[in-house]
C-alpha positions in Angstrom: 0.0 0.0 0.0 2.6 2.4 0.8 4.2 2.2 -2.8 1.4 2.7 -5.2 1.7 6.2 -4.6 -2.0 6.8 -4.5 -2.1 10.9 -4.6 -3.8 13.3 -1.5 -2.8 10.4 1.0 -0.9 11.9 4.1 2.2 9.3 3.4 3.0 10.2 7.0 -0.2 8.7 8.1 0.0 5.8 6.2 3.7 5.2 7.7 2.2 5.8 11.4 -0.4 3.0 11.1 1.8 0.6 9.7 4.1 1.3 12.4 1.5 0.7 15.0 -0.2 -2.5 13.2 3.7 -4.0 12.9 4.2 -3.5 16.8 0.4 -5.0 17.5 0.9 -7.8 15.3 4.0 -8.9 17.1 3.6 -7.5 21.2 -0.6 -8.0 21.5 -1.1 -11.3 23.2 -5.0 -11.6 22.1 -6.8 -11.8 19.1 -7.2 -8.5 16.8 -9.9 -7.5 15.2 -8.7 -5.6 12.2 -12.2 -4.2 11.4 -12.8 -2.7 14.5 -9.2 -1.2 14.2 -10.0 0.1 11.1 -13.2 2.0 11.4 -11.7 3.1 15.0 -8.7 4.8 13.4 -11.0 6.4 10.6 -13.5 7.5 13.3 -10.2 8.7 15.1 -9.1 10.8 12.0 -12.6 12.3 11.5 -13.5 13.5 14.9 -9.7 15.1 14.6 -11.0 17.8 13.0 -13.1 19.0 15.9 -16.7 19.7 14.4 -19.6 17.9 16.1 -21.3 17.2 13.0 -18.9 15.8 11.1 -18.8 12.1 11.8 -17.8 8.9 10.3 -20.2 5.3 10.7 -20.0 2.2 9.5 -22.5 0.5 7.1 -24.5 -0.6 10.6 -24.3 2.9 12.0 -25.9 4.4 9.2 -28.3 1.9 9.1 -29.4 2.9 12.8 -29.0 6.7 12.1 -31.3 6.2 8.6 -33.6 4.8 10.8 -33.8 7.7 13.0 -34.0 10.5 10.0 -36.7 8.6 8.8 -38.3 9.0 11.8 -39.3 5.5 12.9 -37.6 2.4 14.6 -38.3 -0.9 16.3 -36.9 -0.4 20.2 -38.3 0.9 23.3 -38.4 4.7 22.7 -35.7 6.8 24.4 -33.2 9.4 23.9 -29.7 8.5 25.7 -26.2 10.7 26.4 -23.2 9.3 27.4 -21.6 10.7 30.2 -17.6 10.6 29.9 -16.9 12.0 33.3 -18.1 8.6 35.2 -18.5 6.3 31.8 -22.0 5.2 32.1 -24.7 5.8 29.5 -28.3 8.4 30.6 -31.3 8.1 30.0 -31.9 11.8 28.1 -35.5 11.2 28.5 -38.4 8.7 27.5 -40.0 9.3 24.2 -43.8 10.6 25.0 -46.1 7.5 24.6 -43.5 4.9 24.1 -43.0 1.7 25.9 -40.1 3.0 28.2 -42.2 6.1 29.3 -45.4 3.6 30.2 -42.6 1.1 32.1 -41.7 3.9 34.3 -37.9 4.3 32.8 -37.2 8.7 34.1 -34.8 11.2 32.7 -31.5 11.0 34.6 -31.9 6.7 34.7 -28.3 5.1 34.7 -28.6 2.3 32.3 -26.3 -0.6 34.1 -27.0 -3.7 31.5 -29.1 -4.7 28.8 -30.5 -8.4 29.0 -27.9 -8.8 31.8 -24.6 -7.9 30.2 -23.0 -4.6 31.4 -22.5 -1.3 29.1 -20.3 1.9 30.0 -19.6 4.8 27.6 -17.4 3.2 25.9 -19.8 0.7 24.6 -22.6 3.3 23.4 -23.6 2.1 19.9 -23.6 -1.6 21.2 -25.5 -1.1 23.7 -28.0 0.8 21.4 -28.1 -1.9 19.3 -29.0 -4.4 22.0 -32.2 -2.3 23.0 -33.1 -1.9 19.8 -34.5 -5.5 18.1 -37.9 -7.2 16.5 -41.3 -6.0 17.4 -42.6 -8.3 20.1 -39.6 -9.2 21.6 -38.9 -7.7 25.4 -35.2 -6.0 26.7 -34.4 -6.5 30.4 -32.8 -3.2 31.6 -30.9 -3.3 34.8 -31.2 0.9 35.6 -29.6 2.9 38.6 -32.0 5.7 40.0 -30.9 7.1 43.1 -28.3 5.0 44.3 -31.1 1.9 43.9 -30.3 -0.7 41.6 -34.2 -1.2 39.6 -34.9 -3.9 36.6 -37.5 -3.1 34.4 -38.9 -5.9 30.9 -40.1 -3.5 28.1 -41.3 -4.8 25.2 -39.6 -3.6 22.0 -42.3 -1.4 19.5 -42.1 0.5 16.5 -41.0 3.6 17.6 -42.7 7.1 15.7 -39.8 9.3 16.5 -41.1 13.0 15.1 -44.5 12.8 15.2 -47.0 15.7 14.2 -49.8 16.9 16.9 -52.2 19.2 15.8 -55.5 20.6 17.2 -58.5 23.0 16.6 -57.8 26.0 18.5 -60.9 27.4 18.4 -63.5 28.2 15.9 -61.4 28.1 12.9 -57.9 28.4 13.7 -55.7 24.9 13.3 -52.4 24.4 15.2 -49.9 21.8 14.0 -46.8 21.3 16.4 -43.5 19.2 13.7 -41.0 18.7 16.7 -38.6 17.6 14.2 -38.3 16.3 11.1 -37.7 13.2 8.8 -38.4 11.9 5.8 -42.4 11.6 6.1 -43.1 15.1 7.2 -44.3 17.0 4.5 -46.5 13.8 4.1 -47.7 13.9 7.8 -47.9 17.5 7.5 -50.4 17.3 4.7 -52.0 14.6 6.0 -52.8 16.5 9.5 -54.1 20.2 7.6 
């Protein structure tokens, strides 16, 4: 790879990870996963630059965040943050309606294990992954509130992420609320005036 001279690659890059791969290839006692390398170092490079919106997935990733833009997915319906300072993953809030908000799971929930393997930070996307699954199906969430340890069995749902509310004011004045949007809106949108 280094010699076919393939123009606009930082050769000084390409030297670095070769480096590092030679060293891990002959010093790492376990078994390497060279695609998790991979799409580590690119995510690496990428978030280099700094920006928050500028990100790099994999094929899977995208697949999860098409999902969300499209506004709909099969899970249990909340947003979650990571929190770097302790490494444990937050429940943001529950999405109005859904299957976590009628279990009883509250903003400000540490999420401990999913179907009773543990998750930190580090682990964010898998663990994502792992609520998420068929329709039907049910996720065992061990949660810390409070210093408590609490386990809650939610059943997985398709989840309407941006949906449109609207009302009759009064008399003749309509009010349509578009939290956000995806690829369905302008339909929904019509659909509601």
């Amino acid at each position: 790879f280094l010699s076919t001279g393939i123009s606009g690659v930082n050769s000084e890059l390409i030297r670095k990870i070769y480096t590092i791969k030679s060293i891990l290839d002959s010093k790492y006692v376990s078994e390497i996963n060279e695609t998790d390398l991979i799409n580590s170092a690119i995510k690496g490079y990428v978030s280099g630059i700094g920006d928050e919106y500028t990100e790099y997935f994999t094929k899977e990733e995208m697949e999860d965040f098409s999902s969300e833009i499209e506004g709909n997915y099969v899970g249990i319906g909340i947003y979650m943050i990571e929190s770097k300072e302790d490494n444990t993953i937050i429940v943001l809030y529950p999405i109005e309606g859904s299957p976590a908000e009628k279990a009883g799971l509250q903003t400000g929930d540490i999420i401990k294990k999913v179907d009773g393997v543990a998750f930190s930070s580090e682990n964010f996307d898998e663990l994502s992954r792992n609520i998420k699954g068929k329709e039907g199906t049910k996720v065992k969430l061990e949660i810390e509130r409070n210093g408590k340890i609490l386990n809650f069995e939610i059943e997985r749902k398709k989840i309407d992420l941006y949906p449109i509310e609207s009302e009759i004011i009064e008399g003749n004045i309509g009010y349509i609320s578009i939290t956000s949007f995806d690829s369905e809106c302008s339909k929904e949108f019509k659909k509601v005036y």
